[in-house]
C-alpha positions as CSV (number, residue, x, y, z in Angstrom):
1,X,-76.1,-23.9,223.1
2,X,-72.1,-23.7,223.3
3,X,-70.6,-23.5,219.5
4,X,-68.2,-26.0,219.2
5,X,-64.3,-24.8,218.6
6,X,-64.1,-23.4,214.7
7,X,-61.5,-24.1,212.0
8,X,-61.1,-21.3,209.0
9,X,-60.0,-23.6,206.5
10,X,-60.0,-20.2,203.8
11,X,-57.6,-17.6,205.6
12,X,-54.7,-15.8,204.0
13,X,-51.4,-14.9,204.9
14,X,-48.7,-12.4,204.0
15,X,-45.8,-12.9,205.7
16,X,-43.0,-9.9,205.4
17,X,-40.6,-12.6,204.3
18,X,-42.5,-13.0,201.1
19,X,-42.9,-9.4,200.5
20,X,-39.7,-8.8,200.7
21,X,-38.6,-10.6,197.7
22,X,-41.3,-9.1,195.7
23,X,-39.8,-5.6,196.6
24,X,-36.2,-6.6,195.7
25,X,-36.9,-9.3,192.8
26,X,-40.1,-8.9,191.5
27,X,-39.4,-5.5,188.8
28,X,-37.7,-8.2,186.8
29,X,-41.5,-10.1,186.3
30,X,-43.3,-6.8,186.2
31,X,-44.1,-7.3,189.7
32,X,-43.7,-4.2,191.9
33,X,-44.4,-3.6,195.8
34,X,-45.5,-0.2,197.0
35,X,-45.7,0.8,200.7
36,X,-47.2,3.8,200.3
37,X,-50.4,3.2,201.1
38,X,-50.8,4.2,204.8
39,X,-53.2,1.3,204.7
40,X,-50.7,-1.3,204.1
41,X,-48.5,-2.9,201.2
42,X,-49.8,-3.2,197.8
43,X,-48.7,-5.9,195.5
44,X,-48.9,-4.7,191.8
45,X,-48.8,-7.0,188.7
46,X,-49.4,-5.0,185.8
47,X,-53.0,-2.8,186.0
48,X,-53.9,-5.7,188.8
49,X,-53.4,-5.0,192.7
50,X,-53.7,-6.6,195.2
51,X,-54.6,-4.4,198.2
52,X,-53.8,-2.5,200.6
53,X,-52.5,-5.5,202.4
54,X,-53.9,-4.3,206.0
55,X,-51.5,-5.5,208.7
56,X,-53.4,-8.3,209.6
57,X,-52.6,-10.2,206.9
58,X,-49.0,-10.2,208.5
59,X,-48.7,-9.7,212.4
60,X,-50.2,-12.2,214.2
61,X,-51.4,-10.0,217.3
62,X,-53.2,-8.4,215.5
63,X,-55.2,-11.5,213.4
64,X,-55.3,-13.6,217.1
65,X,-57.5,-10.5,218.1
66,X,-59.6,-10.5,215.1
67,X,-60.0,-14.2,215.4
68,X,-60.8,-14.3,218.8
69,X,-63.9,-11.7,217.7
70,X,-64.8,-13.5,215.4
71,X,-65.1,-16.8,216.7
72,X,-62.6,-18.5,215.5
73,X,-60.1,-20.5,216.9
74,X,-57.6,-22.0,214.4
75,X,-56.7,-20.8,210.9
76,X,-55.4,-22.8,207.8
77,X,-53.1,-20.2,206.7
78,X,-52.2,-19.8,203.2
79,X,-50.8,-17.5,200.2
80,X,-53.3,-16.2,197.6
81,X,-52.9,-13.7,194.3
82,X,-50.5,-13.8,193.0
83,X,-48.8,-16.6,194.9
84,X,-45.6,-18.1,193.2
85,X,-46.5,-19.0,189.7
86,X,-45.1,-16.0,187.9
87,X,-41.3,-15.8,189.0
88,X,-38.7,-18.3,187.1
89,X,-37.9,-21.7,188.9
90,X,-35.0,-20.5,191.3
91,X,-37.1,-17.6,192.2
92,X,-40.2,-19.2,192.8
93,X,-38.4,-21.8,195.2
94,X,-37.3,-19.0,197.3
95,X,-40.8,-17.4,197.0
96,X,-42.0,-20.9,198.4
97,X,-39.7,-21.5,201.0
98,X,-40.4,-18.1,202.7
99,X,-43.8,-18.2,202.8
100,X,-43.5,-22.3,204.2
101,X,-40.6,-21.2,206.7
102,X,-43.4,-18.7,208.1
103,X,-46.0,-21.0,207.8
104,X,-43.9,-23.1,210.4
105,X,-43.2,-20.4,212.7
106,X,-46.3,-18.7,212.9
107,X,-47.2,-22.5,214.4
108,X,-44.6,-23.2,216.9
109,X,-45.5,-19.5,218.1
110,X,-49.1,-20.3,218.3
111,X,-49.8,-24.3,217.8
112,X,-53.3,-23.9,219.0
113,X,-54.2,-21.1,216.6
114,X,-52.4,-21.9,213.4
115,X,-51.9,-24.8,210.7
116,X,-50.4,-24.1,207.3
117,X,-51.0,-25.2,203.7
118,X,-47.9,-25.1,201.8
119,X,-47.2,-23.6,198.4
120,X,-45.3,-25.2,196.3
121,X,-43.4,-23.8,192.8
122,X,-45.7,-25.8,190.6
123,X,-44.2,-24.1,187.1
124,X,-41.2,-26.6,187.9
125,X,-42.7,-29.7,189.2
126,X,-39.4,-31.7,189.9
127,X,-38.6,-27.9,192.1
128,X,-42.1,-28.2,193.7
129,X,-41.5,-32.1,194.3
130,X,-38.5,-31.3,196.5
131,X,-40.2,-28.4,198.4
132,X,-43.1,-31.0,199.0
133,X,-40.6,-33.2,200.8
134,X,-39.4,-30.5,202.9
135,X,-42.5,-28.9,203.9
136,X,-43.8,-32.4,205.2
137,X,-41.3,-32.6,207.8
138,X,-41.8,-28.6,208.9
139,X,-44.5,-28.1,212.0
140,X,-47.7,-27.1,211.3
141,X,-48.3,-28.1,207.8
142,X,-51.3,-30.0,207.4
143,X,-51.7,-29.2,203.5
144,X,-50.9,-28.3,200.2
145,X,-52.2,-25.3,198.3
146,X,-52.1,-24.6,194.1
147,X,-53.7,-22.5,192.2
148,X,-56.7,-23.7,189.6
149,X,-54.0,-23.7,186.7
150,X,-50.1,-23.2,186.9
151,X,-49.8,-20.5,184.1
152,X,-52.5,-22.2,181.6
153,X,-51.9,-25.6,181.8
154,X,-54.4,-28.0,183.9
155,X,-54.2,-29.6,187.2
156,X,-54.4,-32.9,185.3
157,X,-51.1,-31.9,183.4
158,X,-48.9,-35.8,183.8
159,X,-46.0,-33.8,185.1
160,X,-48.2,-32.7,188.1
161,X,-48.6,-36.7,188.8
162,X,-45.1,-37.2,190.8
163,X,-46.6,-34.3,193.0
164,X,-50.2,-36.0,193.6
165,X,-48.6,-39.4,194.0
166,X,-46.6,-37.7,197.0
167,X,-49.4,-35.8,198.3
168,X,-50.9,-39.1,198.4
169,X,-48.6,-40.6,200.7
170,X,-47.3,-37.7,202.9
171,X,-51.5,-37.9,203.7
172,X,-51.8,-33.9,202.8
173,X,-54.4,-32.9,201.4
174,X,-54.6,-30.1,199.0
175,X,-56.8,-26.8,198.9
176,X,-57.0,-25.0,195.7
177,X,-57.5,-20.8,194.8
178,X,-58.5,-19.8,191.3
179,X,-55.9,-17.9,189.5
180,X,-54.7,-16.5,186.3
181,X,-58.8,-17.1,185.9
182,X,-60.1,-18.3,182.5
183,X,-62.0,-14.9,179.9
184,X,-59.7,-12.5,182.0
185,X,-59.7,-10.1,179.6
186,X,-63.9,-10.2,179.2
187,X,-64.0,-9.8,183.1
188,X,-61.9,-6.8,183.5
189,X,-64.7,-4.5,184.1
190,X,-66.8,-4.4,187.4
191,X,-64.2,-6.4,189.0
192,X,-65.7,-9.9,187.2
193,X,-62.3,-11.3,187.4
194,X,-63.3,-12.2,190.9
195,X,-66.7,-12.3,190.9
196,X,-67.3,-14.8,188.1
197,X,-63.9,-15.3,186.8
198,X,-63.0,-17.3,190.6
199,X,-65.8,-19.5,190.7
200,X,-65.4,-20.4,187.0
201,X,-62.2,-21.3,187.1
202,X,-62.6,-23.5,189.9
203,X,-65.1,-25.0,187.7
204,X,-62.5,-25.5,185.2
205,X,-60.0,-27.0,187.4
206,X,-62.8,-29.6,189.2
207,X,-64.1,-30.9,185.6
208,X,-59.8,-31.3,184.3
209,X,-59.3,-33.4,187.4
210,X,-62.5,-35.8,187.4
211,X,-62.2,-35.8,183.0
212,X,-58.5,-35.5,183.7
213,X,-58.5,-39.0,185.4
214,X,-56.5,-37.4,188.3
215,X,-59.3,-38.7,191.3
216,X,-59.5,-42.0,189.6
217,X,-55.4,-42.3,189.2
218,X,-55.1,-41.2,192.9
219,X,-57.9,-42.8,194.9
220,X,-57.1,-41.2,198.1
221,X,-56.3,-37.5,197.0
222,X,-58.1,-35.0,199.2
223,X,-59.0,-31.9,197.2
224,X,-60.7,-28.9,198.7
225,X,-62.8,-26.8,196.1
226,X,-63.1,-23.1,197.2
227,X,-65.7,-20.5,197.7
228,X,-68.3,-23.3,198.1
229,X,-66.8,-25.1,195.4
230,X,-67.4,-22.2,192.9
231,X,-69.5,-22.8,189.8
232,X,-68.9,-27.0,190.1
233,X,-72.1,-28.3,192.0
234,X,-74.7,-25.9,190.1
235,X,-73.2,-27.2,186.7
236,X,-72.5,-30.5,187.4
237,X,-75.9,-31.7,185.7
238,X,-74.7,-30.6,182.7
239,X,-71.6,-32.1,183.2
240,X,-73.4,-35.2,183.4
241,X,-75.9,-34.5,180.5
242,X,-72.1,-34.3,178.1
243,X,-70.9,-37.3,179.7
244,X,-73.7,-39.4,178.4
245,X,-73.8,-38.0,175.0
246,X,-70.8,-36.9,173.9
247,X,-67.8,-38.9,172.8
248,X,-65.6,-36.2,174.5
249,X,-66.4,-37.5,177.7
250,X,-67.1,-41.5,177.0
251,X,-63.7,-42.2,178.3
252,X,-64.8,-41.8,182.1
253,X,-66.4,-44.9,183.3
254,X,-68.4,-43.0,186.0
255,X,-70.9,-39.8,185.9
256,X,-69.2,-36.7,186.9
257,X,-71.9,-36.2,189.8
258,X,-69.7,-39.4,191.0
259,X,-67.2,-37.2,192.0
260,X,-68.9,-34.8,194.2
261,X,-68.4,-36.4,197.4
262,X,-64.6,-36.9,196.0
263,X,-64.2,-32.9,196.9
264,X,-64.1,-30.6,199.9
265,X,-65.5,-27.2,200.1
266,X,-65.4,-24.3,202.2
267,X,-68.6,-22.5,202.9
268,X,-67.7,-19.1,201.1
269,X,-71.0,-18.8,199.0
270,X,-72.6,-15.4,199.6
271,X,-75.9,-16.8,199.9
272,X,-77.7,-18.8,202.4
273,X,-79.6,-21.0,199.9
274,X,-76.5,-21.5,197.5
275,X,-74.9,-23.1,200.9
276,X,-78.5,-25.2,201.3
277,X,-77.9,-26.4,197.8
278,X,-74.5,-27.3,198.1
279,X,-74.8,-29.0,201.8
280,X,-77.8,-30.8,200.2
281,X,-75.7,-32.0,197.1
282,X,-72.2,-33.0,199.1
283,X,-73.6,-33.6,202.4
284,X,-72.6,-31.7,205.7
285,X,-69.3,-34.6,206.1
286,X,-67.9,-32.5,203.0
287,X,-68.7,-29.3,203.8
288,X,-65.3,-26.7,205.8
289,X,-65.4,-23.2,207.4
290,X,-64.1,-20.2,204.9
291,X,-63.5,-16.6,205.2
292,X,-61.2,-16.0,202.6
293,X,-59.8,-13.6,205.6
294,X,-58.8,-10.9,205.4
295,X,-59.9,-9.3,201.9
296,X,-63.2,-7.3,201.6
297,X,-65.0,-10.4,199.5
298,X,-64.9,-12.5,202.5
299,X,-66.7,-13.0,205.8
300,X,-66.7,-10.8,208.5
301,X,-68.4,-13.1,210.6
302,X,-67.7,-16.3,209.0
303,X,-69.3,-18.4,212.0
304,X,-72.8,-16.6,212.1
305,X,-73.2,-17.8,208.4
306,X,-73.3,-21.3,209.8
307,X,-74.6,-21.0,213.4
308,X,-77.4,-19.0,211.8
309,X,-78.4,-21.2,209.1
310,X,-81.6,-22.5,209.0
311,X,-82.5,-26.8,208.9
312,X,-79.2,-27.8,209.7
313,X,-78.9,-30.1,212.9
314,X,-76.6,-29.3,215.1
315,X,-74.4,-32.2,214.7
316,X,-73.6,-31.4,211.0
317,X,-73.5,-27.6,212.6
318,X,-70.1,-29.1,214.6
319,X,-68.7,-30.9,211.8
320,X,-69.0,-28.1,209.2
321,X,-67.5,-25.0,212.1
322,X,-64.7,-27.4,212.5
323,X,-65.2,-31.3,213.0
324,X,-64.5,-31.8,209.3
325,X,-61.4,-29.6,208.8
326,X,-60.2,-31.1,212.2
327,X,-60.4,-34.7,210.7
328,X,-59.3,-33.2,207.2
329,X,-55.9,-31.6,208.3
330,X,-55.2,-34.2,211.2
331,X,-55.4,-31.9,213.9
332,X,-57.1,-34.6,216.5
């Protein structure tokens, strides 16, 4: 049986471009970029690091070659921690634009292998608004991507509307990664920032939205949820249990289990019957390839997960390796 063509909706990027204006700019935001690592840059914001960035995450040779091992075809490139959030407005912008301007050429030097999901400067919406504008008329940019929360405040913040309304239109759909996660300072041992702190704080950011009244205001919004939509699906029973009896949640006219099918999410689960559940719960239509290449909590063979998982038919098999990201970022 011939695997169908696959689309790694959750695959980061580092361009040197960005990297570069942490090294000169970021000391003034406690940022600081070391190179040396033999391993690669490191990126590091306060006691936090972020890795040694291997050179995959930058030369394209080199992640076409992994790719092709790995049985993929086309990657959704995007930024990750600590993405553009931290710098001031005029900063940020730059921040932005470099990592969009590569976004764009890593596509017109490889249009069949990558697609990119822009970052916008979300601490100054009426900045990020502008950069939105630009971005849609760069190649290769088939989304948007924003943290779970722009330094504390929601995703279902009013002055992120202009943004969502725009999204809206422009038809881009936007792909979230948790950040600046919620009980950081109860998760810094044992790495629980990213083991729990992630999939909580996408949790966070899915119940502000639906609560929020963001997917009810925009109707035709297309949100991705990552790392199999984090701690959202196995809660959202008792999401539903508050929404029935608590006056805190009366205001929505619909049960929060509504919404599921409102979401994307990428298959990043770490366990087979997690990724049952959550197939189950959505349906296979909702569910995208994820890697979260290239960092060590990803998948090294993000395909296998799905050609190897048991009771799925093979037509929902095609549309979760790449038929639904294909549809989602336009790409047929």
């Amino acid at each position: 049986m011939t695997t169908p063509p696959s689309i790694d909706i959750h695959a980061h990027f580092f361009p040197e471009a960005y990297l570069k204006l942490i090294a000169e700019e970021g000391g003034r935001f406690e940022l600081r970029l070391s190179r040396s690592d033999p391993k690669g840059p490191v990126i590091q914001i306060g006691p936090l690091r972020v890795g040694p960035l291997r050179s995959a995450f930058s030369d394209l040779d080199v992640r076409r070659k992994e790719m092709d091992r790995q049985g993929v075809r086309v990657h959704a490139l995007s930024l990750t921690y600590p993405m553009v959030y931290w710098a001031d407005g005029d900063l940020g912008l730059r921040l932005a634009r470099a990592m969009n301007d590569a976004l764009a050429q890593a596509h017109t030097a490889f249009p069949d292998r990558f697609v990119g999901l822009a970052t916008l400067p979300m601490q100054e919406p009426k900045l990020a608004l502008e950069e939105l504008d630009r971005v849609a008329r760069l190649p290769g940019i088939r989304g948007t991507y924003l943290g779970t929360n722009i330094r504390g405040r929601e995703l279902s913040d009013p002055d992120f509307f202009p943004l969502y309304e725009r999204m809206e239109a422009l038809r881009l759909p936007l792909f979230l990664h948790p950040i600046d996660v919620v009980g950081a300072q109860r998760l810094v041992p044992y790495y629980l920032g990213n083991l729990l702190g992630n999939p909580f704080d996408t949790a966070v950011a899915a119940a502000h939205l639906i609560f929020g009244g963001v997917l009810d205001r925009f109707k035709h919004i297309q949100i991705c949820l990552p790392h199999a939509g984090g701690a959202f699906p196995y809660l959202v029973g008792r999401l539903a249990r508050g929404w029935k009896v608590r006056s805190e949640c009366k205001h929505l006219k619909r049960p929060p289990s509504a919404y599921l099918r409102r979401f994307t999410y990428d298959t990043i689960s770490h366990s087979a019957e997690a990724l049952h559940y959550l197939v189950g719960l959505v349906g296979a239509d909702r569910v995208m390839l994820g890697s979260d290449y290239c960092f060590d909590m990803g998948y090294e063979r993000p395909v296998q997960i799905i050609t190897r998982l048991r009771g799925l038919r093979q037509s929902d098999r095609a549309r979760i390796l790449g038929g639904n990201a294909a549809r989602v970022l336009r790409l047929r």
